[in-house]
C-alpha positions in Angstrom: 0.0 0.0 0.0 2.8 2.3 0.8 4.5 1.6 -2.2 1.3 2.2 -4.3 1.1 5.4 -2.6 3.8 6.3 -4.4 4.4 4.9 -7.6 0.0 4.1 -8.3 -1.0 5.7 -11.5 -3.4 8.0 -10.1 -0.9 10.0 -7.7 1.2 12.8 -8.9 4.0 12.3 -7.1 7.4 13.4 -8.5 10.2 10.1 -7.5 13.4 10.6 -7.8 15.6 8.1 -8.7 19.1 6.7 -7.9 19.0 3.2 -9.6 17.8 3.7 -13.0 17.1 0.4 -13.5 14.0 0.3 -11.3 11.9 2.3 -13.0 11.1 0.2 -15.7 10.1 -2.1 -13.1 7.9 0.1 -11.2 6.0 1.3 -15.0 5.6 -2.2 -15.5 3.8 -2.7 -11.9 1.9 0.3 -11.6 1.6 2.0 -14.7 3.6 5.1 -13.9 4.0 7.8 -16.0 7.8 7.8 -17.3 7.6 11.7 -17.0 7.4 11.2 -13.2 10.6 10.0 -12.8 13.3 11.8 -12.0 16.7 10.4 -12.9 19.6 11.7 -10.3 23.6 11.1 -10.8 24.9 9.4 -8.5 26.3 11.9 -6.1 29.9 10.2 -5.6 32.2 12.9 -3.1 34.9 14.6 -4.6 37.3 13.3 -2.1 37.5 10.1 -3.6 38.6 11.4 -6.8 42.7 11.2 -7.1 44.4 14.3 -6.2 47.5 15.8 -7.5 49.8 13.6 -5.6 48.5 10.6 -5.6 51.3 9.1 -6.8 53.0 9.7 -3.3 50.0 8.5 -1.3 50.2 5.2 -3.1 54.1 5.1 -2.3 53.1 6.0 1.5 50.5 3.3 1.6 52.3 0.4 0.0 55.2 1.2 2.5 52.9 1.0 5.5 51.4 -2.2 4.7 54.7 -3.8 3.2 53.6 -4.2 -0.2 56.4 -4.5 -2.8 56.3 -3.2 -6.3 55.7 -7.1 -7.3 52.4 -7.3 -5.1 49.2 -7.1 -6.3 46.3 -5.9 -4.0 42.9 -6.5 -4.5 40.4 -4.1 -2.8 36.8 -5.3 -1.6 35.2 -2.6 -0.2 31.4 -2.8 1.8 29.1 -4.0 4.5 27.1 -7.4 3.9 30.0 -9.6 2.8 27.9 -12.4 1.6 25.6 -10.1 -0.7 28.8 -8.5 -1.4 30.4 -11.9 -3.1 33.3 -11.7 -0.7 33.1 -15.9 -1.2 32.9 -15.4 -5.3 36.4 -13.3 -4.3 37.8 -15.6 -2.0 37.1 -18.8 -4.8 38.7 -16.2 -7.6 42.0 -15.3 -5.9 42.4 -19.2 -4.7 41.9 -20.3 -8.6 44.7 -17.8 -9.6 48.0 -20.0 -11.0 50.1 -20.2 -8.0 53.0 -18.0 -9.3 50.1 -14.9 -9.6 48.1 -15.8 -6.5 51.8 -16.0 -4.4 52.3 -12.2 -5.2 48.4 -11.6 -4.5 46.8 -10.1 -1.8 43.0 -8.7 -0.6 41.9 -6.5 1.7 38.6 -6.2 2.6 37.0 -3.5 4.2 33.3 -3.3 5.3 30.9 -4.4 8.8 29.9 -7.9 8.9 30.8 -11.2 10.8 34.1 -12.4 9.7 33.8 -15.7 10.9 32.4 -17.6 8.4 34.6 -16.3 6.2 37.6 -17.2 7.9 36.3 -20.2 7.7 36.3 -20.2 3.9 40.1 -18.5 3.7 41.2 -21.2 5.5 39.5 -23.8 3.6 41.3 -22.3 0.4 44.4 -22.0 1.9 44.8 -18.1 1.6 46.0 -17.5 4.9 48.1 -14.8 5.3 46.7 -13.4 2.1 43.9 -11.8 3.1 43.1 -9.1 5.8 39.4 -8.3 6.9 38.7 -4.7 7.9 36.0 -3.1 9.8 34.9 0.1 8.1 36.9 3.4 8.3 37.5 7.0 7.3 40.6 6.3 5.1 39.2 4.8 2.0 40.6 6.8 -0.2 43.5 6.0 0.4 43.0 2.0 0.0 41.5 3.3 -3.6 44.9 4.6 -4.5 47.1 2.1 -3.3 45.0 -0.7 -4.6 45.3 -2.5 -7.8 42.4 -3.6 -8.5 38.9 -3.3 -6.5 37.0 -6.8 -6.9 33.1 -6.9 -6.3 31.2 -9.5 -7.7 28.3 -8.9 -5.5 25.1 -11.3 -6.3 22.5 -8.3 -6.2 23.1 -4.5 -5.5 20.5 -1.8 -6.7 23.7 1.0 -7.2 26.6 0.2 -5.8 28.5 3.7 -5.2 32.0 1.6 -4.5 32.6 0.8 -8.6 32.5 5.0 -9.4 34.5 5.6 -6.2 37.4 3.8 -7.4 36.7 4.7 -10.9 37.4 8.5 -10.2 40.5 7.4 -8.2 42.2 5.6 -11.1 41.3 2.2 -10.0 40.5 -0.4 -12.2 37.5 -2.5 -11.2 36.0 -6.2 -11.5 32.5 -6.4 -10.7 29.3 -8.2 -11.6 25.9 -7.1 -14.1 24.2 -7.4 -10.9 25.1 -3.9 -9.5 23.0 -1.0 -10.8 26.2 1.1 -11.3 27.9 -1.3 -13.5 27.1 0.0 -16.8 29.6 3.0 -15.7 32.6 0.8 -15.8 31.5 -0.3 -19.5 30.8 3.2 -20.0 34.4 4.5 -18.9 35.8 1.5 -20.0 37.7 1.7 -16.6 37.3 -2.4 -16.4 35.3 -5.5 -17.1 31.9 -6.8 -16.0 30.9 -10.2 -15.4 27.5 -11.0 -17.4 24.4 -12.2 -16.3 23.7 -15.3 -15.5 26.6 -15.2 -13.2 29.5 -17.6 -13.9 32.2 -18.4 -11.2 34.9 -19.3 -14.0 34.1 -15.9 -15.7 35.1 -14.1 -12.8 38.1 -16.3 -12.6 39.1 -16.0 -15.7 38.6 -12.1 -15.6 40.8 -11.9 -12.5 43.5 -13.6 -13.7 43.4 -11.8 -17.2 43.2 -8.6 -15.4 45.8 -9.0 -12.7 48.4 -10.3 -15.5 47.9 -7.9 -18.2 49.8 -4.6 -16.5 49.1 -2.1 -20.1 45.6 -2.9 -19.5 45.6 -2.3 -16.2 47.2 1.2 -16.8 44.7 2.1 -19.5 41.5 1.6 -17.7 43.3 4.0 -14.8 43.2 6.6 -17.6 40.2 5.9 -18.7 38.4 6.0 -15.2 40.2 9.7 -14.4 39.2 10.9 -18.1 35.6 10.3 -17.3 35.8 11.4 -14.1 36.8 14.8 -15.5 33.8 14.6 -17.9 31.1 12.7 -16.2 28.2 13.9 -14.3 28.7 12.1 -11.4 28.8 14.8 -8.0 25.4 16.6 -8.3 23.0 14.3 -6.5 21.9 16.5 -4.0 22.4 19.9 -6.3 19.9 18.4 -9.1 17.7 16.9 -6.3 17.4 19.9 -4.9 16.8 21.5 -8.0 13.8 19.0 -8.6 12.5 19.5 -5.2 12.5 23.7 -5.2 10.8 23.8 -8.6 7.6 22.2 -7.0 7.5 24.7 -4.2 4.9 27.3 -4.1 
């Protein structure tokens, strides 16, 4: 009833809208006008785009957390680690040949029970290769020094992690299930596993990714050119916009 409240063809209510992929659903449900709909960018904070001297924060971080020019760090970043796919992650890294997966490492950052997945690292043998952290204030940081972020989540309606790292030059691995995903196609800043999900996809996609250091570099660039050109800040500027223009 609530719901109908909103979106039932006879209302005029104005909805504005974060996952664009809804509304289709919603029209299809309850007939709602398309022109009630009101599309917003996603509203990402500008400091998670890479500043001037990135470079050196990088440097700074891979000191503190003794990783070598030869390691590879995989970043996981968010709450819920199971909807998350932290266990399509864990299966990924432990498929990599052992000569990658040796020089591989992930952090994980987010609030959830660790235990089960533990668990799982032990069960795959990556002990030692993977840290699990409870949130903090410092992500942008992890965003520089990373490699790649991984996140493979099994459902997420937007998913504001992929465009974080994709304004701070990091290359990202995710799955068609998060709303924001058609941004890393679009700023060709990484690769997308398709729908229906397939475990050796993301496999595959790992290891191609992690190995292939050019391509790597590329979709950097690519993710800081459309940072410069996207619309991706102005969430609460155009909502505000949208809101004021219906007041008396």
């Amino acid at each position: 009833a609530a719901e109908k409240a909103v979106f039932g063809i006879e209302n005029q209510t104005r909805i504005l809208l974060i996952a664009h992929q809804q509304q289709p659903i919603f029209m299809r449900y309850y007939a709602t006008p398309a022109e009630r709909f009101h599309p917003l960018p996603p509203g990402i904070l500008p400091d998670r785009r890479a500043p001037a001297n990135a470079a050196e924060i990088r440097c700074a971080f891979r000191r503190e957390f003794c990783l070598s020019d030869q390691n590879l760090l995989l970043l996981q970043i968010g709450s819920g680690f199971k909807t998350k796919g932290l266990d399509r992650s864990l299966q990924a890294m432990a498929d990599l040949p052992a000569a990658i997966k040796k020089r591989t490492r992930l952090m994980v950052i987010g609030q959830d029970n660790p235990k089960p997945f533990a668990r799982l690292i032990r069960h795959l043998e990556l002990e030692g290769q993977v840290d699990i952290l409870p949130g903090r204030d410092d992500i942008p940081r992890f965003l520089l020094g990373a490699d790649l972020l991984i996140h493979p989540a099994y459902h997420e309606n937007s998913c504001t992690v992929l465009l974080e790292a994709v304004v701070a030059g990091l290359p990202v691995l995710t799955s068609a299930a998060c709303g924001y995903a058609h941004y890393i196609e679009e700023a060709n800043a990484g690769r997308v596993v398709p729908l229906p999900f397939t475990q050796e996809t993301l496999n595959t996609f790992l290891y191609e990714m992690l190995t292939d250091n050019m391509a790597r570099e590329a979709w950097r660039k690519n993710g800081l050119a459309f940072a410069d050109r996207a619309d991706l800040y102005g969430l609460h500027e155009r909502a505000a916009d949208i809101i004021l223009s219906e007041s008396p």
